[in-house]
Wavefront OBJ file of the C-alpha trace (Angstrom):
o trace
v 34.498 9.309 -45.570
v 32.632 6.410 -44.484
v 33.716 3.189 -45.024
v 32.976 0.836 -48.471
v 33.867 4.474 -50.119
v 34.466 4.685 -54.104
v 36.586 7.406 -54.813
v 38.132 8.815 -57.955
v 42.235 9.596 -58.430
v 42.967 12.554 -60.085
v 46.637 13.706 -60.585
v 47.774 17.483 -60.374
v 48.984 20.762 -59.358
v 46.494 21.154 -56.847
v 43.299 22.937 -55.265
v 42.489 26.508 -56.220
v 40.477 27.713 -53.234
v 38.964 30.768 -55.135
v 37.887 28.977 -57.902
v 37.319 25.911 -55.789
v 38.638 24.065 -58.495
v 41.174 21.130 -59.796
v 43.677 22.703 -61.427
v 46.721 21.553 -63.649
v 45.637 18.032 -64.252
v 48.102 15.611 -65.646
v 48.255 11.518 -66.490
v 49.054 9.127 -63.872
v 52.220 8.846 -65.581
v 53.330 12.698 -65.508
v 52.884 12.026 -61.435
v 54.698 8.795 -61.788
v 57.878 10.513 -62.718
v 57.054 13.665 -60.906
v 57.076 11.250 -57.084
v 60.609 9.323 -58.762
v 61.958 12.498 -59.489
v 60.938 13.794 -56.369
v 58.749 16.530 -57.392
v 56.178 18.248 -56.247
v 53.135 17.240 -57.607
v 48.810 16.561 -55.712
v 46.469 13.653 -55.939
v 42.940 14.434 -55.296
v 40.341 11.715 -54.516
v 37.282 12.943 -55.883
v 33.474 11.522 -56.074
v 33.277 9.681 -59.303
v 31.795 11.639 -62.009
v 32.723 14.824 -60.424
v 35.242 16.918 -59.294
v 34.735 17.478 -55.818
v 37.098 16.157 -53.768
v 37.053 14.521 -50.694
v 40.926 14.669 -49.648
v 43.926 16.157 -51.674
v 47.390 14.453 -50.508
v 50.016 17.082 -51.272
v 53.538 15.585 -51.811
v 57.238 16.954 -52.615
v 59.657 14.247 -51.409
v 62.591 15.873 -52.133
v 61.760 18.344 -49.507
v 60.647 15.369 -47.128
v 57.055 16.537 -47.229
v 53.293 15.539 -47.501
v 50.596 16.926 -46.598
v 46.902 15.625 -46.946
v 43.937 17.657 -46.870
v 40.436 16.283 -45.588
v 37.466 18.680 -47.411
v 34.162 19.056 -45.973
v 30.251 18.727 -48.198
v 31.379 22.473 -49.018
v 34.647 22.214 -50.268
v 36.099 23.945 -47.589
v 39.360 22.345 -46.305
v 38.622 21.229 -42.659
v 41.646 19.711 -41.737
v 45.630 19.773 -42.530
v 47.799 16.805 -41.825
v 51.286 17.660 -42.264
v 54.177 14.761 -42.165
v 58.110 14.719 -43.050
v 59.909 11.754 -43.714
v 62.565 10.537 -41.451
v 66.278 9.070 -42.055
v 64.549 5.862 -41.883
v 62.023 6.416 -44.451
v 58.880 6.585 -42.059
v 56.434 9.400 -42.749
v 55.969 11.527 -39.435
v 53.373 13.501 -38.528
v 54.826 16.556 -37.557
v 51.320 19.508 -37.638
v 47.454 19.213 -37.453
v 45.197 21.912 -38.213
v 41.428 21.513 -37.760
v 38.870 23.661 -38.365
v 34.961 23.407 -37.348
v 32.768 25.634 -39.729
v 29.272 26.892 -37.844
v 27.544 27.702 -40.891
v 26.773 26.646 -44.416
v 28.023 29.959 -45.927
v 31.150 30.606 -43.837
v 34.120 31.659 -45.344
v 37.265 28.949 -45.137
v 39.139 29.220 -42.382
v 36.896 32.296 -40.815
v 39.222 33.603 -38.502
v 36.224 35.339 -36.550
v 33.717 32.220 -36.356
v 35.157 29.147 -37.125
v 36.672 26.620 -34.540
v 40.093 25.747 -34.650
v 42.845 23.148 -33.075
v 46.269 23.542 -33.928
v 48.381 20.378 -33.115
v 52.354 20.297 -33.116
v 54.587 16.934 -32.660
v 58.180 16.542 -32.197
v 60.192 13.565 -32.586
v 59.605 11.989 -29.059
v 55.687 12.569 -29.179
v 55.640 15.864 -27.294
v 53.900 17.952 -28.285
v 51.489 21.800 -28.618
v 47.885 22.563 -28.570
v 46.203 25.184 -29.514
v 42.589 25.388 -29.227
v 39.946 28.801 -30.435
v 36.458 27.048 -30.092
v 34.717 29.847 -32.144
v 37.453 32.125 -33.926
v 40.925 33.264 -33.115
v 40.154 35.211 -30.398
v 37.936 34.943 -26.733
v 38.128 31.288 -25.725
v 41.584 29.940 -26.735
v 43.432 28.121 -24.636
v 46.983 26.113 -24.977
v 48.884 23.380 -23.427
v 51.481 20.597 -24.114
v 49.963 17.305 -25.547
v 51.699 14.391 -25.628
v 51.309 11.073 -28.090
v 53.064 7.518 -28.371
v 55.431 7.968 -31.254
v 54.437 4.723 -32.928
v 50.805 6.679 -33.247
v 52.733 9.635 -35.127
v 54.735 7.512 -37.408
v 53.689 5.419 -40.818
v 55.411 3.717 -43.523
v 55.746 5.706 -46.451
v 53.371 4.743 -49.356
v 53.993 3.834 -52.370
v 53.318 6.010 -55.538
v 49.326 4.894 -55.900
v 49.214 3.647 -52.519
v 47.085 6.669 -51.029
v 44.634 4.832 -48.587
v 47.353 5.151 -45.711
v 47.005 8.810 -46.296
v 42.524 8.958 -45.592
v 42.790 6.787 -42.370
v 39.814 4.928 -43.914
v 39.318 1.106 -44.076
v 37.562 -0.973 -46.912
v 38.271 2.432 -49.341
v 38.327 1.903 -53.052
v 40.055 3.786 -55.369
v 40.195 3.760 -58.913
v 42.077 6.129 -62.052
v 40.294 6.754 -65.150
v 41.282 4.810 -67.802
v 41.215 8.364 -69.730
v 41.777 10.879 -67.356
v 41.141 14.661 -68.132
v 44.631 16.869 -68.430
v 45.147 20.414 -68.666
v 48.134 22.371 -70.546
v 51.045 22.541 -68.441
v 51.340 24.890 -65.764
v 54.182 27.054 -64.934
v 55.944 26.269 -61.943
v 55.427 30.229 -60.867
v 51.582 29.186 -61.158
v 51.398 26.115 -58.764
v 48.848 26.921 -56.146
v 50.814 25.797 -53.171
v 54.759 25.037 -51.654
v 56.007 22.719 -49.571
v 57.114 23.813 -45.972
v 60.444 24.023 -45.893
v 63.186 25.362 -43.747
v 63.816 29.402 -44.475
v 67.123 29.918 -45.769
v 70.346 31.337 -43.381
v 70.954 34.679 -43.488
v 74.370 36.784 -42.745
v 76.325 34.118 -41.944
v 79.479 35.422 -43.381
v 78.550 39.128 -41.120
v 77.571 37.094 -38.390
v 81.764 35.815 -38.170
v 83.029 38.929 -38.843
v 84.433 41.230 -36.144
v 82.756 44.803 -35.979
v 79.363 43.298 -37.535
v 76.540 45.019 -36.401
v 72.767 44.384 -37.265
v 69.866 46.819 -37.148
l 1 2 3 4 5 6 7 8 9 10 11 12 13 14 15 16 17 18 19 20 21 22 23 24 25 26 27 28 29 30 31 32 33 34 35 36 37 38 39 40 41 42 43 44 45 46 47 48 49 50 51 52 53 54 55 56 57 58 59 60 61 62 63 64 65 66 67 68 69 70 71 72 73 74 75 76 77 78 79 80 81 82 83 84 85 86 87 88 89 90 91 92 93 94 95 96 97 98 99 100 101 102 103 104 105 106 107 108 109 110 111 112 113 114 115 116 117 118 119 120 121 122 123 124 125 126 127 128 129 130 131 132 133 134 135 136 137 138 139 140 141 142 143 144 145 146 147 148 149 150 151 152 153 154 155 156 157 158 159 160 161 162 163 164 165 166 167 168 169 170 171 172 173 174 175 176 177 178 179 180 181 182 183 184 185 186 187 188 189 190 191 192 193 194 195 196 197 198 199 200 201 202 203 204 205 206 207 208 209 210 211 212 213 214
């Protein structure tokens, strides 16, 4: 996005990458109480007029999470920024995922063509890349990265406060006075979860003398 951008908010469930599609809008206000609440919920910042977003910022604070997503003139996602927020409240980039599409037809995320960097942080700035200049195979290489924490770390916005999520100066952003909604979607039917930490298993087998696990 270049800079002295207008962009569009729209508010809800997310990015359908079949149908390459909004889906699940809702008002301002349904996301208002969703981010209180701590609920999962998307904001896409589209061109105005359209549908066709630029970025999608995922968020779900009651896990700690957010996520934006930068799209390409395609609509193909080409990068993944994934944060948690800390004790202190700071957001935290924790993942990057970038992807480098060689072709105006190419599939999202072609595992076989496309170019991709894989970034991992931990809470000191050390940190993991992965890099597959044309696919996920010939040509990868890894190595440890390292970054000053203070260039991993942000304050976390506030609900409507999404520029700190595009890294983008002199951005405008505006919401519809009467923004489009759809009927409400199941919560079976959202198009995407928050990362979260998988749940313990066995613990009580684990403790208990004679125990054994296939």
């Amino acid at each position: 996005m270049s800079e002295g951008t207008l962009l569009d908010v729209v508010y809800c469930e997310g990015w359908d990458p079949v149908a390459r599609a909004l889906i699940g809008r809702f008002s301002p206000g349904t996301a208002r109480e969703r981010d209180a609440a701590g609920e999962q919920y998307a904001v896409a910042l589209v061109r105005p007029g359209t549908e066709v977003p630029q970025m999608l910022i995922e968020i779900a604070w009651k896990h700690h999470f957010a996520r934006s997503a930068h799209f390409d003139e395609r609509s193909r996602r080409r990068g993944l920024f994934e944060f948690r927020v800390l004790e202190d409240g700071a957001l935290f980039l924790v993942r990057v995922d970038q992807w480098t599409y060689h072709f105006d037809d190419q599939e999202e995320f072609d595992e076989q063509n496309a170019g991709r960097v894989e970034l991992s942080f931990g809470p000191e700035g050390e940190g993991w890349v992965h890099k597959a200049p044309r696919g996920y195979g010939g040509g990868a290489s890894s190595g440890r990265v390292r970054k000053p924490v203070s260039e991993l770390r942000m304050p976390k916005p506030a609900f409507g406060d999404w520029e700190p999520f595009t890294n983008t100066k002199q951005l405008t952003l505006r919401t519809p006075e009467t923004p489009v909604t759809d009927p409400p979607l199941p919560a079976e039917e959202r198009p995407w979860r928050p990362s979260v930490p998988l749940c313990p298993f066995g613990i009580d087998e684990m403790f208990t003398a004679g125990t054994r696990f296939p």
